[in-house]
C-alpha positions as CSV (number, residue, x, y, z in Angstrom):
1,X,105.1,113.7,98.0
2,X,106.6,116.6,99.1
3,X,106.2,117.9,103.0
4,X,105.1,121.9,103.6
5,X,107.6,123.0,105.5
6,X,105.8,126.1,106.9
7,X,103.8,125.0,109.2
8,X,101.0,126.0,107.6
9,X,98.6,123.3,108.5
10,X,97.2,122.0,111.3
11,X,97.9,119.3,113.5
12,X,95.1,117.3,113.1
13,X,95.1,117.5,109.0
14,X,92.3,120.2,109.3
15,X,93.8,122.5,106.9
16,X,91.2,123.9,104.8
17,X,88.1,122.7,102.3
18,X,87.8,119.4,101.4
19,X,89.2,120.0,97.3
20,X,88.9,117.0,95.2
21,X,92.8,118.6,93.8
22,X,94.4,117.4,97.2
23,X,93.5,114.2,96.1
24,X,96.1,112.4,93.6
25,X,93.9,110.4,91.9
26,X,90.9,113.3,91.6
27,X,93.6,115.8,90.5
28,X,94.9,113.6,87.9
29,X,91.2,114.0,86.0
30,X,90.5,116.5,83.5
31,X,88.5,119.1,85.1
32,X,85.1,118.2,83.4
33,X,85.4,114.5,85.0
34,X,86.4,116.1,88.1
35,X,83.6,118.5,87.9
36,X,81.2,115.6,87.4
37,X,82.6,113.2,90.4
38,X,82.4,116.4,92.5
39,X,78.2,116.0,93.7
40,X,78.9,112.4,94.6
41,X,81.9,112.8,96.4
42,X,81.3,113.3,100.3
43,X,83.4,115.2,102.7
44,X,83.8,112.8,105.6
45,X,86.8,112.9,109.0
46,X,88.7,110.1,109.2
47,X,89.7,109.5,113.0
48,X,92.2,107.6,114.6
49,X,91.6,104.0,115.1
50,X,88.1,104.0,113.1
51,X,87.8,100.7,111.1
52,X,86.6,101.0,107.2
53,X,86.6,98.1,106.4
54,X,86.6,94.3,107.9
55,X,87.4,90.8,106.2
56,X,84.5,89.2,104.2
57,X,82.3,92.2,104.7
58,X,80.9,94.4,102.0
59,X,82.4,97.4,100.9
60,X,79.6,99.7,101.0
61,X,82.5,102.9,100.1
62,X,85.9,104.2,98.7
63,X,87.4,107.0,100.3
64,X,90.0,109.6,98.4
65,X,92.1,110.9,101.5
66,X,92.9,114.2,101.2
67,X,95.1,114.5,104.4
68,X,95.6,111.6,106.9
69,X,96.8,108.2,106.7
70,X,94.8,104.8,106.4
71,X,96.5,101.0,106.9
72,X,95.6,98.4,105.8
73,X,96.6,95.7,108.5
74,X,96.6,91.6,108.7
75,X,95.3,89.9,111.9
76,X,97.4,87.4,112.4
77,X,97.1,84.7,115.2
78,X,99.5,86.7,117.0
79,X,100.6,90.2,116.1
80,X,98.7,92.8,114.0
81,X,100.8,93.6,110.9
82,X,100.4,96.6,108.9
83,X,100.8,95.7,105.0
84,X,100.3,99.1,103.4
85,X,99.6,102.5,103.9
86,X,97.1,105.4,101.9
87,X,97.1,108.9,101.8
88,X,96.3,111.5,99.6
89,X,98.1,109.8,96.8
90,X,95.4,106.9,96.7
91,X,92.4,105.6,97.3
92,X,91.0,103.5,100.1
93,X,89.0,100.6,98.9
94,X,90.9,99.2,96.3
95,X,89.4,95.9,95.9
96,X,86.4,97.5,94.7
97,X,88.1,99.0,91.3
98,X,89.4,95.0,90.9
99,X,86.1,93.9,90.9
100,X,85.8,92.3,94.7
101,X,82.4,93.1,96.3
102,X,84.4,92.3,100.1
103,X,87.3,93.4,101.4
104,X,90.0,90.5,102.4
105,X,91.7,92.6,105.0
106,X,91.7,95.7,107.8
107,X,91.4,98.7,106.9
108,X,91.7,101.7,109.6
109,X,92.5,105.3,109.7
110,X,95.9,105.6,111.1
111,X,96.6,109.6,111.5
112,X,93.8,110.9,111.4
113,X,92.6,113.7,108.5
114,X,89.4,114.2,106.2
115,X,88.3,112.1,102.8
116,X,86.3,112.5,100.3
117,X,84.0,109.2,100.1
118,X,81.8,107.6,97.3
119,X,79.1,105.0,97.7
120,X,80.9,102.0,95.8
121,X,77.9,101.1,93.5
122,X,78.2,104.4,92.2
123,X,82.2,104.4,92.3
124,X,81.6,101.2,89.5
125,X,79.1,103.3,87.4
126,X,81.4,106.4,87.2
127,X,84.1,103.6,86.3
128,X,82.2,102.7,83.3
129,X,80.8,105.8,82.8
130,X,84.3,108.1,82.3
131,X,85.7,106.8,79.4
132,X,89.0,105.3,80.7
133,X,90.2,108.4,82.7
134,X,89.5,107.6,86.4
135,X,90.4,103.6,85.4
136,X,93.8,105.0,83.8
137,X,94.3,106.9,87.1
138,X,93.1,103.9,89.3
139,X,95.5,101.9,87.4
140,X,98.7,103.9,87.9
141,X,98.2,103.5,91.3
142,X,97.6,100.3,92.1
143,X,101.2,99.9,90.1
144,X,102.3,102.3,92.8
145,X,100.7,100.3,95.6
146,X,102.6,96.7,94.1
147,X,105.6,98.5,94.3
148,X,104.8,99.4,98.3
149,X,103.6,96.1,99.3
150,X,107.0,94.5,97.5
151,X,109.7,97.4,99.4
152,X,107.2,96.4,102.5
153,X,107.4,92.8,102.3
154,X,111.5,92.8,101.9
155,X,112.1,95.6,104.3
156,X,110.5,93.9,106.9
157,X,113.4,91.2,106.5
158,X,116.0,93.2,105.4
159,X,116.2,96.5,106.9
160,X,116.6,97.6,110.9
161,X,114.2,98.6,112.9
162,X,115.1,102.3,112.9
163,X,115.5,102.3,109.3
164,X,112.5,101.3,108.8
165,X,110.7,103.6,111.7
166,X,112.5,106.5,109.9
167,X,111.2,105.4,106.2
168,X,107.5,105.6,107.5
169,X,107.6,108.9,109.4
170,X,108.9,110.6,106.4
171,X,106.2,108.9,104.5
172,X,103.5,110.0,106.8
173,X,104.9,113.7,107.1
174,X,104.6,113.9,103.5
175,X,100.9,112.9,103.3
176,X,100.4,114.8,106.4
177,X,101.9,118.1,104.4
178,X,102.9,118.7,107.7
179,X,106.3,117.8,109.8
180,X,104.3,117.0,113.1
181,X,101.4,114.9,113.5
182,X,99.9,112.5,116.2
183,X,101.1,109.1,116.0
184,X,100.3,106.5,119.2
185,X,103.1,104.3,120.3
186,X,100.3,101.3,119.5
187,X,100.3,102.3,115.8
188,X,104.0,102.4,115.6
189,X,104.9,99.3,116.7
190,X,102.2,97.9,114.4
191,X,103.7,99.6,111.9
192,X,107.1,97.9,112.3
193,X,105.9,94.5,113.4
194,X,107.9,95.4,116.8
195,X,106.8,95.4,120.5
196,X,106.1,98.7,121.6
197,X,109.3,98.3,124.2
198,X,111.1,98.4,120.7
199,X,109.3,101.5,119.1
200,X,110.5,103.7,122.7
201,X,114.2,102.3,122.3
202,X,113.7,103.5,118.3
203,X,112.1,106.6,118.9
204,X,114.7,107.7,121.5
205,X,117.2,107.1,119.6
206,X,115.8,109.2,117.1
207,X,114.8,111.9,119.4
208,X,118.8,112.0,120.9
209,X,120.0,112.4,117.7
210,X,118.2,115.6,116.8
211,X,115.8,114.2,114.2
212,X,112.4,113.9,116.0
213,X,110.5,115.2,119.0
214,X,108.1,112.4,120.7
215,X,106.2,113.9,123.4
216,X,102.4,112.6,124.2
217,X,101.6,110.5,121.1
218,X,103.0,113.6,119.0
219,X,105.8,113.5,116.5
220,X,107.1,116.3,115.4
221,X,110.2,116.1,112.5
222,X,113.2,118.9,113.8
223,X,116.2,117.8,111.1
224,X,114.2,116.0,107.7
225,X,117.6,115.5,106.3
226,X,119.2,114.0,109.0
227,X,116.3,111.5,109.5
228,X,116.2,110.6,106.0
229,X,119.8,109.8,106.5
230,X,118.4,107.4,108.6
231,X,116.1,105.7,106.6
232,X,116.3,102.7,103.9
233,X,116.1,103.2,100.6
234,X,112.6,102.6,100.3
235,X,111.8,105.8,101.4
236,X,113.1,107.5,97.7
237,X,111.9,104.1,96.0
238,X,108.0,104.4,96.9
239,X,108.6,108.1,96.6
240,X,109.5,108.5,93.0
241,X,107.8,106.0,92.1
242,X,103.9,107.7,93.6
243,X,105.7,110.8,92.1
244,X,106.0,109.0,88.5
245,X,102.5,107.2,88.8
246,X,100.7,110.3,89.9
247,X,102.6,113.6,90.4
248,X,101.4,116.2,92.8
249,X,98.9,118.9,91.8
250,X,101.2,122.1,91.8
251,X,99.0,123.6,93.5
252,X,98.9,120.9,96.7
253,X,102.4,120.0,97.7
């Protein structure tokens, strides 16, 4: 997962054509299975704040971000609380490859980027229909997302607030490829299970110390090291182990 340093891409996530090889998942495929995925894979934009999917209603999609970051959030009687993130490592509609027709939670588009999405009745066919490869993919990475949901679930209750705040803006820089990208106050402190009075405190904190710049929903990453320093060790967990379930395409990191 690593970050491109340069600069190179744009703010937004628009950084080029929509190639199935920005994609873990899709680069993980032999070319051939690739090639025949590519005619029903559409190049959609994922915005901010746009809802995929609701409890109890049909998926009708999966999406295979190729920049950008998706949650998947439980709406509790109180607070929203974000359970896991997706970015180009995965794919967004999970239930679907473990044979659920609904989803059981929210799913929204987080930072926004671009996706490429499939119609999920044909998503089951190509299943079937490629031999094992995209399931042995698929499978690798819902280990990967276990292993997420576990590190989230504990570091909720373990780990500080800025610890964790830290964790998930390196996370989100690397699927971003990118060390600035927008982020809303709203989304943080959803993020963190925090009130957004908290996610200031956090953020200034941060931004006194040298590692970040917060300015107008906009983070931008000025010393990686020194904020990783910050983070729990979580970060390197869900890190090597995406990196072990699905290593980058050499040519997209």
């Amino acid at each position: 997962m690593a970050s491109d340093r340069d600069g190179s891409h744009d703010q937004d996530g628009s950084h080029g054509s929509y190639d199935p090889l920005s994609n873990r998942i899709l680069a993980a495929l032999p070319k051939p299975a690739r090639e025949h995925l590519r005619p029903h894979l559409e190049p959609v934009e994922l915005n901010a704040g746009e809802v995929l999917y609701r409890p109890g209603e049909r998926i009708d999609a999966v999406y295979f971000p190729l920049i950008g970051v998706c949650s998947i959030v439980t709406d509790l009687e109180g607070p929203t609380v974000e359970v896991a993130t997706v970015g180009d490592e995965g794919m967004v509609g999970l239930p679907v490859f473990l044979g659920l027709a609904t989803a059981t939670e929210r799913t929204l588009c987080q930072v926004p980027g671009r996706a490429l999405r499939m119609g999920a009745d044909q998503f089951r066919h190509e299943i079937a229909l490629l031999d094992g490869q995209l399931q042995q993919a698929l499978q690798r990475f819902t280990q990967s997302m276990f292993t997420q949901l576990a590190r989230n679930a504990a570091c909720i209750r373990s780990h500080r607030t800025h610890q964790r705040c830290a964790r998930w803006l390196l996370m989100t820089a690397d699927r971003m490829h990118s060390e600035r990208f927008d982020l809303t106050q709203k989304f943080l402190a959803q993020m963190l299970a925090v009130r957004r009075s908290s996610v200031s405190e956090v953020a200034g904190a941060l931004a006194a110390e040298g590692c970040i710049q917060y300015s107008r929903g906009t983070i931008t990453i000025l010393d990686r090291d020194r904020l990783q320093a910050h983070a729990c060790s979580c970060y390197q967990v869900i890190r090597e182990t995406l990196d072990a379930a699905l290593p980058p395409h050499k040519d997209h990191h």
